[in-house]
C-alpha positions as CSV (number, residue, x, y, z in Angstrom):
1,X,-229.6,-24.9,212.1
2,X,-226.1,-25.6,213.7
3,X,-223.2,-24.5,211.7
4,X,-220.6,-27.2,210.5
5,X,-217.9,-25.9,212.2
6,X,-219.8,-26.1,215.8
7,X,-220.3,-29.7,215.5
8,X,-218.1,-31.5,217.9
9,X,-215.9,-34.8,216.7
10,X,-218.7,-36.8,219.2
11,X,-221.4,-35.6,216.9
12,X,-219.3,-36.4,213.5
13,X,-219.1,-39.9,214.8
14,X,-222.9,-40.5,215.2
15,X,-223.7,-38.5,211.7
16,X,-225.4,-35.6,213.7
17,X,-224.8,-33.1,211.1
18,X,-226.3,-35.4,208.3
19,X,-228.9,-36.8,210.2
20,X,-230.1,-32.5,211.5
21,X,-229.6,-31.6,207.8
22,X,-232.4,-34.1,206.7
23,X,-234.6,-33.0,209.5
24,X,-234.1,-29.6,209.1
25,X,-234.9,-30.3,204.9
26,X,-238.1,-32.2,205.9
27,X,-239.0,-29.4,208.6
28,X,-238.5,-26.6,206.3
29,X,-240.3,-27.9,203.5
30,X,-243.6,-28.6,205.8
31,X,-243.4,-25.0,206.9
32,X,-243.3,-23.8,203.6
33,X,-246.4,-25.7,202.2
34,X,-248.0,-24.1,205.5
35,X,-246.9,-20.7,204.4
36,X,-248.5,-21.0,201.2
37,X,-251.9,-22.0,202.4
38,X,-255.2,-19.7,202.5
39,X,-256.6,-18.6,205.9
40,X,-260.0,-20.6,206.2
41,X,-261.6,-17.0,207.6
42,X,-260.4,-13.3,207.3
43,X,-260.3,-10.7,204.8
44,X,-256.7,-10.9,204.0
45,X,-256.0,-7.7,201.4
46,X,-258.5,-5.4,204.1
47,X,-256.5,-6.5,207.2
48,X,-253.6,-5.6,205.1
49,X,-254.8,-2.7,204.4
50,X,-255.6,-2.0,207.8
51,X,-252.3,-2.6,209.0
52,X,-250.4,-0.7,206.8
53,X,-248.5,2.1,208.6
54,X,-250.0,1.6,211.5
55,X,-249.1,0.1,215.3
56,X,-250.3,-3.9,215.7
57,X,-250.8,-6.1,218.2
58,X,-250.9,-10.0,217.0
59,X,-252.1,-12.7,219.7
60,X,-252.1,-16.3,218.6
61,X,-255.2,-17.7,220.2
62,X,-256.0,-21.5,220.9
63,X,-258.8,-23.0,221.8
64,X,-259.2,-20.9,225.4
65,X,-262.1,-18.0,224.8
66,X,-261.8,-16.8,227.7
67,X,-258.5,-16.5,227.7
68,X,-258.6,-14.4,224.5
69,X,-261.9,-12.5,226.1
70,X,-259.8,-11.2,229.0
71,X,-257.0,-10.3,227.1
72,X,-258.7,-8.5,224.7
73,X,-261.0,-6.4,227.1
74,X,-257.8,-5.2,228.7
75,X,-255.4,-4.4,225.8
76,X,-258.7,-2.1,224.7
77,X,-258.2,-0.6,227.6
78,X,-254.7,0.2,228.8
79,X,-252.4,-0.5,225.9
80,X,-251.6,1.9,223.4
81,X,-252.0,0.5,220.0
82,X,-254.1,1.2,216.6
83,X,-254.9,-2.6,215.5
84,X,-255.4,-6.1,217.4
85,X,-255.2,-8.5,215.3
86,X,-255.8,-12.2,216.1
87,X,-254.8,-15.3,214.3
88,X,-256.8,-18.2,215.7
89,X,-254.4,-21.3,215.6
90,X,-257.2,-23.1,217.3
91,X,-258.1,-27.3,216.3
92,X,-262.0,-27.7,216.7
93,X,-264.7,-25.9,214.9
94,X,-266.2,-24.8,218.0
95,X,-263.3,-23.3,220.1
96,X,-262.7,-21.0,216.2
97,X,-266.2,-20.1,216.4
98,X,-266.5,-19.1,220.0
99,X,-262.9,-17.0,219.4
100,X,-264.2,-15.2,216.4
101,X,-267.6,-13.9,218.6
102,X,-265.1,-12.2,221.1
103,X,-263.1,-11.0,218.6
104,X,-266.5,-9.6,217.3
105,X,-267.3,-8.4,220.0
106,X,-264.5,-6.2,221.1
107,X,-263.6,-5.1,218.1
108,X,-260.1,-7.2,217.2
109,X,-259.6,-8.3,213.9
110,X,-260.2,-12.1,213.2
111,X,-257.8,-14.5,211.2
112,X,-258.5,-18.5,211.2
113,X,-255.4,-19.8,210.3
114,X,-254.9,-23.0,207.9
115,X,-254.6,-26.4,209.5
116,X,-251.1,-26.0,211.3
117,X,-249.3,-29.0,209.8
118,X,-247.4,-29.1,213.6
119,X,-250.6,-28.7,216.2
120,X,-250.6,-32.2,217.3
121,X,-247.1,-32.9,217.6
122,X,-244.9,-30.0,218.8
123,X,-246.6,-26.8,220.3
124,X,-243.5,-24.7,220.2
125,X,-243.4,-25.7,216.4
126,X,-247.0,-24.9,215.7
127,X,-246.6,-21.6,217.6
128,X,-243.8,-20.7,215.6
129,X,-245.3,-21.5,212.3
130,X,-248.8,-19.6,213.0
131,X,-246.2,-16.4,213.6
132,X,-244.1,-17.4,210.5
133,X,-247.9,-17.1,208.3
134,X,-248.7,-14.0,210.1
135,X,-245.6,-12.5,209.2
136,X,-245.6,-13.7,205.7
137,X,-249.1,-12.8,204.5
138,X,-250.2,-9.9,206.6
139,X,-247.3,-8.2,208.4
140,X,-244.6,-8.2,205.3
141,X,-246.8,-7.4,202.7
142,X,-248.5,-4.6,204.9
143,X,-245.8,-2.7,205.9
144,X,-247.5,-1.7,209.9
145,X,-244.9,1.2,211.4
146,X,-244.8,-1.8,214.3
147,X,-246.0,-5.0,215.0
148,X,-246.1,-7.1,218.3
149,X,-246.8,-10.7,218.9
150,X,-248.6,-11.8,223.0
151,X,-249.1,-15.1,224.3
152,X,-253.1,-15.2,224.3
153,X,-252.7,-15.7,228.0
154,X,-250.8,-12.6,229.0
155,X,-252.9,-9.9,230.7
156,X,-251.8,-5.6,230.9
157,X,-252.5,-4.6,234.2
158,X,-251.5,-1.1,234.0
159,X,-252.0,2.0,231.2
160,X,-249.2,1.2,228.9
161,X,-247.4,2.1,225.7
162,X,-245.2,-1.4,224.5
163,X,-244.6,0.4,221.3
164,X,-242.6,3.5,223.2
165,X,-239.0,1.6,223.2
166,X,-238.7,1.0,219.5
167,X,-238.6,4.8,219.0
168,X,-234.8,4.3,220.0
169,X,-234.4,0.1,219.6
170,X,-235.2,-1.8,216.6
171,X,-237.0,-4.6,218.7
172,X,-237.4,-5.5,222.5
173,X,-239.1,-7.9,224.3
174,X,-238.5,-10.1,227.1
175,X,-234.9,-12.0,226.5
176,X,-234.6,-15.7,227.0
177,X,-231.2,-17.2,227.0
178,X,-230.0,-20.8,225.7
179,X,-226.4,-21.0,226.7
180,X,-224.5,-18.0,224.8
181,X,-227.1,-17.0,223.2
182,X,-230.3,-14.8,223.4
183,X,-233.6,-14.3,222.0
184,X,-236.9,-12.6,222.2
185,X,-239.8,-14.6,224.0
186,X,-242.8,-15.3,221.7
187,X,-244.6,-14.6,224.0
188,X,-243.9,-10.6,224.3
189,X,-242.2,-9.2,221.2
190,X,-242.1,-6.2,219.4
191,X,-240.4,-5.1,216.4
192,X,-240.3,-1.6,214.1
193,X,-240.6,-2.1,210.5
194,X,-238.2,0.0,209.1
195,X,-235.5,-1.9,211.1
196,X,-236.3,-5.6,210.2
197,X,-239.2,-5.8,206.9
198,X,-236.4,-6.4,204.9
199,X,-234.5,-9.4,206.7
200,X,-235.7,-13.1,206.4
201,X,-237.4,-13.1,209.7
202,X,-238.2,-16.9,211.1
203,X,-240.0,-17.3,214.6
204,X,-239.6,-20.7,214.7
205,X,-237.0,-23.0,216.4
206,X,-233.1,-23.2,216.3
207,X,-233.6,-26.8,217.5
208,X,-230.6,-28.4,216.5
209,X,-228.0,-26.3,218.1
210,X,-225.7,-27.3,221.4
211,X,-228.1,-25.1,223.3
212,X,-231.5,-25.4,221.8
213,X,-233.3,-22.3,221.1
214,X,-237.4,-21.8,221.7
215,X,-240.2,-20.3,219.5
216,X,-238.8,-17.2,217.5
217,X,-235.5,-18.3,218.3
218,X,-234.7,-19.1,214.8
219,X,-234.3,-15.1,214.4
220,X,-231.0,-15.1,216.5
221,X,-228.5,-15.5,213.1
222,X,-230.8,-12.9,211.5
223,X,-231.2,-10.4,214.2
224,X,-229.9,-10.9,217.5
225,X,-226.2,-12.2,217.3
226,X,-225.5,-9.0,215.6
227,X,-227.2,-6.8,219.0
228,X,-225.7,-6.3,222.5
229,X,-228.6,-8.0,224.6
230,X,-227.4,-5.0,227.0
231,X,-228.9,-2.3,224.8
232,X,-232.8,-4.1,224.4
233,X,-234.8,-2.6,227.0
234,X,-235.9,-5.0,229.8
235,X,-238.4,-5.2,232.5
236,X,-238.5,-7.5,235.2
237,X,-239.8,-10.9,235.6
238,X,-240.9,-12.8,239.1
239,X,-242.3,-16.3,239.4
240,X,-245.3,-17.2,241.8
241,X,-247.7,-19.4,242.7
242,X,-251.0,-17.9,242.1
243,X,-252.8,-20.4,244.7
244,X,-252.0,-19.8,248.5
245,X,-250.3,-23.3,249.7
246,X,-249.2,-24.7,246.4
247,X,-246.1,-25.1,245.4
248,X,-244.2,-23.0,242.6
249,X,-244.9,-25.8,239.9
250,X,-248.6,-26.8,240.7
251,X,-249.8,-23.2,240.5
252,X,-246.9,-21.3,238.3
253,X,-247.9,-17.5,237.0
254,X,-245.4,-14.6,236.2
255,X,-245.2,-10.9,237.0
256,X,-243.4,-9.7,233.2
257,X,-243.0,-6.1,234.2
258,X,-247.3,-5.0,234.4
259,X,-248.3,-7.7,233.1
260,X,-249.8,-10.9,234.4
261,X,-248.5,-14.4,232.7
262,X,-250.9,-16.6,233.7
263,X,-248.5,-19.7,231.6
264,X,-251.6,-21.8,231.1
265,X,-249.3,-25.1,229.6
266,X,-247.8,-25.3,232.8
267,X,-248.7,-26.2,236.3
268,X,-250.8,-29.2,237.5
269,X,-253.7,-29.5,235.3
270,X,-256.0,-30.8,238.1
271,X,-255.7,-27.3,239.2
272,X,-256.5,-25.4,236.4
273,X,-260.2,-24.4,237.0
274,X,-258.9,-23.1,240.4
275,X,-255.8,-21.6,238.6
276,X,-258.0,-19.6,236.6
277,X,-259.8,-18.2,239.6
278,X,-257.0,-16.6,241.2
279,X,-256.1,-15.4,237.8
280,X,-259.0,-13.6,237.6
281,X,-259.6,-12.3,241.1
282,X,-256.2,-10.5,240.2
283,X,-257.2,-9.2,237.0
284,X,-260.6,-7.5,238.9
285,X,-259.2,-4.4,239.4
286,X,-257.6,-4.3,235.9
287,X,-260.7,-5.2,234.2
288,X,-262.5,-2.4,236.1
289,X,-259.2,0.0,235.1
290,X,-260.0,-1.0,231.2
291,X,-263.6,-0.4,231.8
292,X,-263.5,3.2,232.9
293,X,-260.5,4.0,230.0
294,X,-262.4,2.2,227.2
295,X,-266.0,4.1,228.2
296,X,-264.1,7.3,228.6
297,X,-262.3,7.1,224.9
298,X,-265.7,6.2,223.9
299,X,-267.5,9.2,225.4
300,X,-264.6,11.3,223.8
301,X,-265.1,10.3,220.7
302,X,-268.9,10.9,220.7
303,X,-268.1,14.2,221.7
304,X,-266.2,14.5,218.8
């Protein structure tokens, strides 16, 4: 929440800071009876257990198997990690149940959240809260060396270590900005233990400030306002429509660094089904790159 003293006279006069205390009361309060739910599937002291000391990846899936399929089949692959976790923020019965067979069948473990309180009226909020539970019930009381959270629909496309910088950062990710101020996407964010297990991490919103700040933006007056944004290592990020002819917006995708954003929410939704095409005629020689790594760590180990 805004600070008093960064309220303007404008906003006094039309009770802002009253009006985004209540909200913010009201907001904090459904969050917390969120927190304190039980995951409807997933064995949470063993995935604890699991995590402890060790490097994690957490994807928040919804609804979008084959989003999560891909994604999974090429983290295996090419990025260095120990444990993939996935919490499944997902609505219908169907969409959980077709998540937690590719989970099964690569491997990853499975989490079904509670009913997100926020799923049907603010995405950013019910992304933020499904990483606020994670981080509550598994990744605090675990204690992983490092954790990570992906956007289900972001896709490796090269061998890759994301857990390499925090051997001299505390965190890094991809850095969005909202006027002064700076945060980590949601979307690509990693964090070492050590540094931040014992601050009061939030990865929700800072909605009510001049400049409004996304999902895991809350974390700015616990972590980032006290960083330079110059010392978090970056990698560069170029927009693109992934459909020959169509314009930025009908057709958007990102290059972040190696890795393929295909941003499913945006774009014209007419296209989707040919959206996803180009997305995976890109990802073919990825997918054949995972492949040959995965068979040949499983070969290894055999010989072992």
């Amino acid at each position: 929440m805004i600070r008093l003293r960064e309220y303007k006279l404008q906003d006094w006069s039309r009770l802002r800071p009253i009006t985004h205390a209540y909200k913010s009361i009201r907001y904090r309060a459904t969050d917390a009876r969120f927190l304190w739910q039980r995951a409807r599937k997933g064995d949470i002291q063993t995935i604890r257990a699991a995590a402890r000391d060790r490097r994690v990846l957490l994807t928040i899936a919804f609804s979008d198997a084959q989003c999560l399929d891909l994604q999974l089949r090429l983290t295996r692959g090419l990025v260095r990690h120990d444990l993939h976790i996935i919490a499944d923020n997902s609505v219908g019965e169907a969409a959980a149940n077709e998540n937690e067979q590719v989970c099964a069948r690569h491997g990853a473990v499975y989490v079904r959240l509670p009913v997100n309180p926020w799923t049907a009226r603010n995405a950013s909020r019910s992304h933020g809260a499904a990483m606020n539970w994670m981080w509550h019930n598994i990744l605090k009381p675990a204690a992983p060396a490092a954790f990570g959270f992906l956007d289900q629909d972001l896709f490796p496309t090269q061998p890759c270590d994301p857990f390499e910088p925090l051997k001299d950062a505390a965190f890094h990710g991809d850095l969005r900005w909202a006027g002064a101020r700076w945060f980590l996407w949601a979307g690509y964010c990693f964090f070492r233990f050590d540094a931040v297990g014992r601050e009061p991490l939030d990865f929700g919103l800072d909605w009510f400030a001049n400049h409004p700040l996304d999902t895991g933006g809350a974390n700015w007056n616990v972590l980032y306002r006290h960083t330079d944004p110059n010392t978090v290592p970056q990698r560069p990020i170029t927009s693109f429509a992934v459909l020959p002819g169509a314009e930025l917006r009908q057709a958007y995708c990102e290059w972040r660094g190696t890795w393929l954003h295909e941003v499913g929410l945006d774009g014209d939704l007419s296209l989707k089904a040919k959206k996803r095409g180009a997305v995976l005629r890109l990802l073919e020689p990825a997918l054949e790159r995972a492949r040959l790594a995965d068979l040949a760590e499983t070969t290894l180990d055999l010989a072992v």
